[in-house]
C-alpha positions, -999 to +999 in steps of 0.1 A: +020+076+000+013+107-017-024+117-028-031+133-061-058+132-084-058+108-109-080+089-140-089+052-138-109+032-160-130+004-146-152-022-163-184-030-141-224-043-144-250-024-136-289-025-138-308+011-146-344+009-148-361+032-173-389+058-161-412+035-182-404+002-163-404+024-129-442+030-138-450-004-146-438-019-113-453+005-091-489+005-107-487-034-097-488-023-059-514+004-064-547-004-047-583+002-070-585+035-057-554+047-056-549+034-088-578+053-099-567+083-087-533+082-107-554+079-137-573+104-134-541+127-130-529+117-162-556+118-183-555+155-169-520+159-177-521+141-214-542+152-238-538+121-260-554+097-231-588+097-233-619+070-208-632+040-234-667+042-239-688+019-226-720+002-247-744-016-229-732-042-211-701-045-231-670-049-209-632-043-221-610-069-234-586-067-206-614-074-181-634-099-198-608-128-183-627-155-164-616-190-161-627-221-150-604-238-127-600-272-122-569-281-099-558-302-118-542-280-141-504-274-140-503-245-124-470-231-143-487-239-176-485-231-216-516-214-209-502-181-194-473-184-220-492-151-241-485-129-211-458-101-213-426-109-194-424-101-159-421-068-150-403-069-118-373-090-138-360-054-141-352-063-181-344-028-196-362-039-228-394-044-213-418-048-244-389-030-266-407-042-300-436-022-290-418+013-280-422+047-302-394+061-313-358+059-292-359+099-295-389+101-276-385+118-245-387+098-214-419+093-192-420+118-161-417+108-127-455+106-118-451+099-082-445+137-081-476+148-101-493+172-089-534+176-100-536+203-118-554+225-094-555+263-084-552+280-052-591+285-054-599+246-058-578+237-026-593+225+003-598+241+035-571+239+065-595+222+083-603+193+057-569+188+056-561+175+091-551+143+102-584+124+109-594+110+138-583+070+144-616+052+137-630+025+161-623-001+135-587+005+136-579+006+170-592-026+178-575-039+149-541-023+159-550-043+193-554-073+177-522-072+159-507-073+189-522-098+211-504-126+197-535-143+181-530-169+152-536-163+115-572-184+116-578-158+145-569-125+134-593-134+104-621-141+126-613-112+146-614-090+116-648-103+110-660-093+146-645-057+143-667-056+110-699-067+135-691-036+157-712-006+156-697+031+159-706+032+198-686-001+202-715-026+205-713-061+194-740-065+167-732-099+156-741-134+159-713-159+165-733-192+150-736-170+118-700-157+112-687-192+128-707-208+094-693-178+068-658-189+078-660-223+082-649-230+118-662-236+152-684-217+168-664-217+205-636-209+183-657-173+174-666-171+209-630-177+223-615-145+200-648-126+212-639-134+243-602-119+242-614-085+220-638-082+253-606-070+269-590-043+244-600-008+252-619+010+258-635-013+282-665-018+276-661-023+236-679-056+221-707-057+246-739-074+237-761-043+250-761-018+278-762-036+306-735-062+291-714-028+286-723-015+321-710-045+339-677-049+319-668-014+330-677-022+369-660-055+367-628-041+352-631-016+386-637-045+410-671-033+417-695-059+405-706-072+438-743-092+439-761-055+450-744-041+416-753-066+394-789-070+407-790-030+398-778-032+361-803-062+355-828-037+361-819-006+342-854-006+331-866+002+371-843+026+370-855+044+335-888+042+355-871+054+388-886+031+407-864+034+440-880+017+465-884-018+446-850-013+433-841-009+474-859-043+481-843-060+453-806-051+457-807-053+494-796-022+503-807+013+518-815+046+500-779+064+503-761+032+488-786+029+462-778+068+450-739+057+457-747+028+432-768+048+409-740+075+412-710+052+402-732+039+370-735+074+357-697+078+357-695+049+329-697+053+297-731+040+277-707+046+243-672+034+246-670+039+214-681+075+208-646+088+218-633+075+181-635+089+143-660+081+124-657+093+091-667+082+061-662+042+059-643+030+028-658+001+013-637-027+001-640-032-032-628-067-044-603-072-072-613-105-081-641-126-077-645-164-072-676-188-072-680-220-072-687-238-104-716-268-110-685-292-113-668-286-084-639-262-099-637-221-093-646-194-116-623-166-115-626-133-125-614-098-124-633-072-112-639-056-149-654-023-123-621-019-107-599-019-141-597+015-158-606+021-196-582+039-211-572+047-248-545+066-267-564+088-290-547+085-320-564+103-347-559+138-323-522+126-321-516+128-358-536+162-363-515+177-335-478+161-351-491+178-383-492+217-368-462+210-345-439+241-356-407+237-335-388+210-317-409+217-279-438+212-296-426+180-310-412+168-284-440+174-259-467+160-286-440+125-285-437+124-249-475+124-246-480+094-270-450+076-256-467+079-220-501+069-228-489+037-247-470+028-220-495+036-193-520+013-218-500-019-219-489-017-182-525-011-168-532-042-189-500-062-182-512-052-144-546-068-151-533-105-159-507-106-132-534-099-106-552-128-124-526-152-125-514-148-092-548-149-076-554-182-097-523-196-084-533-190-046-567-205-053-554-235-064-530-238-031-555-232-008-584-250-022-592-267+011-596-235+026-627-224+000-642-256+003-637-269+044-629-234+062-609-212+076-586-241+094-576-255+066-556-231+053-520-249+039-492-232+049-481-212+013-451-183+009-442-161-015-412-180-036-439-212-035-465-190-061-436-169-075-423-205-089-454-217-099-462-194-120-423-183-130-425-150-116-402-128-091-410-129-053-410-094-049-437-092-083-461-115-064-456-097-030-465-059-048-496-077-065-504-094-032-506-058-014-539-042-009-553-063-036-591-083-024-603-110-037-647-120-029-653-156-019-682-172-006-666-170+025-660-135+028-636-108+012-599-113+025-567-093+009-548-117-007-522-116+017-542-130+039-534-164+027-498-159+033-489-191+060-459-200+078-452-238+074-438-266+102-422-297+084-436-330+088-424-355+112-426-387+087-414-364+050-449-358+042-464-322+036-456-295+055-483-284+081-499-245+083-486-232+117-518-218+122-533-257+120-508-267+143-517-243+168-551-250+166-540-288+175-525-274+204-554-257+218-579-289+212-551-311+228-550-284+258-590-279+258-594-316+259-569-324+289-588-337+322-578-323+351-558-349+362-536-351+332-522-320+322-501-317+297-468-302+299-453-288+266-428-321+268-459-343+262-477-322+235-443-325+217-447-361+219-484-362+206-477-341+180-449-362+166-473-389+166-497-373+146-464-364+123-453-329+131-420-323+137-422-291+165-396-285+190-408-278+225-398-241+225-419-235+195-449-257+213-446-226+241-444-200+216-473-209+204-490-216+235-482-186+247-497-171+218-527-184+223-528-168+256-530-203+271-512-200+305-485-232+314-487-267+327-477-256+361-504-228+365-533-250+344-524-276+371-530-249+399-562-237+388-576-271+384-566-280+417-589-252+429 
């Protein structure tokens, strides 16, 4: 077959977003800061955009949105029916009634916007390298990957929070068990497992805690060695002999003891960044109403102020003299309209989504932690006739203030196991913590295999298979039948 070049016509769909609608979706996955940030850049960039002026006490429309939720509501209602459409529906005439002119040049790519600055207003070379992993993060990034369940990681987060910047423990378990709602062994059993991340040594109750996780982790915390760290104080005072009499040994292994102790480290911690800690800053808040329903409302600090100054606008279109002039004056109003509606359309999507998660996991605001229901994406995206991929760029860094803490709002993300008898679906992360109270409460001569829990869970009406039973047994760091029946043995 010969090859030449040739014309062909072919008909064919396609979807092109417009710069505009480009904006609009990715300010719904900017977090407060960063979406401050971008602001700030083009209110440098656009002479039109000007901050609103705050009187008093007096808060913008956009941010004066609190509702009183009662779950009984439909929770796809008439009463979100004034919101703009969805922007993540991709429609090309996104709010076309309220565009300027067709002619008006097209919004610039911000993502590439630079900030306006000279050579002379640059940082240093040294400000700009890559910072130091913090404490806080690397026992995160541990606990990511040590398999723990949802309920866990959350409590886990709240531990890391308790943790000081030389790696002490400053908490109390009774007190963050009653924040989140849940069991204080269950506090104690994920303090327990962070006691093991490195470095070693990290969540210790106090020195001498620290000290003896470090000589246990190098096998040497015989009864002489643990006698010696319960008496740093002696030491301090370098009171040898008594120390000598207590511990039961002579003076060269007490200075062999005394000489291992100052090879550990009295800081774990002090190896990490420290930096400047970024505060959370919630995007909504909730509290609890006198008649048992939630208020709900958007964090009016967190929502920027912005208005198109339109008396400057028409003074400048008047002295406009050529077509750059014109053009650039038009660009500038089309972009700060835009920016306007889509910082407020932003505003009530946050809202509605974060209203729509409340009302799923209602039992986790009022009982705890283990209660959460198991919830995903396309269940809110239907609720409230959205996109998935809308609710899951609102979702992202976005926080939301309870009574029980501040949680992003992924956080209440849950994978779901089906019911045995049709009923509702159970939260994985309530399954598995059946499956540790089934396994804490065996006796030691009934050990359950994964077979039986199977069997006791279908009873109680979850429908598990065996090799998810493991999976999540495993997870839990929960070693087998066989092994639980050796150590019990012992």
């Amino acid at each position: 077959m010969a090859m030449a070049p040739r014309l062909e016509m072919r008909q064919g769909q396609s979807l092109v977003m417009t710069p505009q609608l480009q904006q609009a979706i990715k300010l719904l996955q900017l977090s407060n800061m960063e979406l401050a940030e971008f602001v700030d850049t083009e209110i440098e960039r656009n002479p039109l955009l000007e901050r609103e002026e705050i009187v008093g006490d007096e808060r913008p429309e956009s941010a004066a949105v609190e509702d009183t939720m009662s779950f009984d509501d439909a929770p796809g209602g008439k009463a979100e029916a004034s919101l703009d459409a969805d922007v993540d529906s991709l429609h090309p005439d996104l709010h076309g009634a309220d565009r300027l002119d067709a002619g008006a040049a097209p919004l610039q790519d911000w993502s590439k916007a630079g900030s306006g600055k000279g050579f002379d207003d640059l940082p240093e070379i040294e400000d700009t390298a890559t910072p130091d992993i913090s404490l806080g993060d690397h026992l995160d990034a541990q606990l990511s990957a040590a398999g723990v369940t949802a309920v866990q990681r959350m409590i886990g987060a709240a531990l890391i929070d308790a943790v000081d910047e030389w790696g002490y423990f400053r908490g109390d378990a009774l007190d963050l068990a009653m924040t989140l709602g849940c069991d204080e062994d269950a506090v104690k059993r994920v303090l327990e497992i962070m006691r093991g991340f490195e470095p070693v040594g990290v969540m210790a109750r106090d020195l001498a805690d620290c000290l003896s996780m470090q000589l246990k982790d190098r096998n040497r915390f015989d009864p002489a060695m643990e006698t010696l760290v319960g008496h740093l104080d002696l030491l301090a005072k370098r009171q040898f002999d008594r120390l000598e009499s207590l511990c039961g040994v002579d003076r060269e292994d007490l200075e062999d003891m005394i000489a291992e102790i100052r090879a550990l480290s009295p800081k774990p911690g002090a190896g990490f960044g420290v930096g400047v800690a970024q505060t959370v800053i919630p995007d909504v808040y909730v509290r609890a109403a006198p008649d048992g329903a939630w208020m709900v409302e958007l964090n009016s600090d967190t929502l920027p102020r912005l208005l198109m100054n339109a008396r400057y606008y028409a003074e400048v279109s008047k002295v406009a003299r050529n077509e750059a002039d014109k053009a650039f004056v038009t660009e500038c109003a089309s972009n700060a309209s835009w920016l306007i509606k889509s910082l407020d359309q932003r505003a009530k999507t946050i809202l509605k989504v974060a209203r729509e998660i409340i009302r799923q996991q209602d039992g986790f605001f009022v009982h705890g932690v283990e209660h959460l229901r198991p919830l995903n994406l396309k269940t809110v995206a239907a609720a409230i006739e959205m996109h998935e991929s809308t609710v899951s760029r609102v979702t992202t860094n976005k926080y939301i203030a309870t009574p029980r803490g501040v949680f992003e709002l992924k956080f209440f993300f849950t994978a779901a196991i089906q019911s045995a008898d049709g009923g509702e679906a159970h939260s994985a992360e309530a399954v598995r913590h059946r499956i540790r109270a089934l396994i804490d409460g065996e006796k030691p001569n009934e050990i359950l295999s994964d077979d039986r829990i199977v069997e006791i869970l279908r009873e109680m009406g979850v429908d598990i298979a065996r090799r998810t039973v493991a999976k999540y047994r495993e997870s839990l760091r929960i070693p087998s039948s066989v092994e639980r029946k050796r150590r019990s043995s012992r």
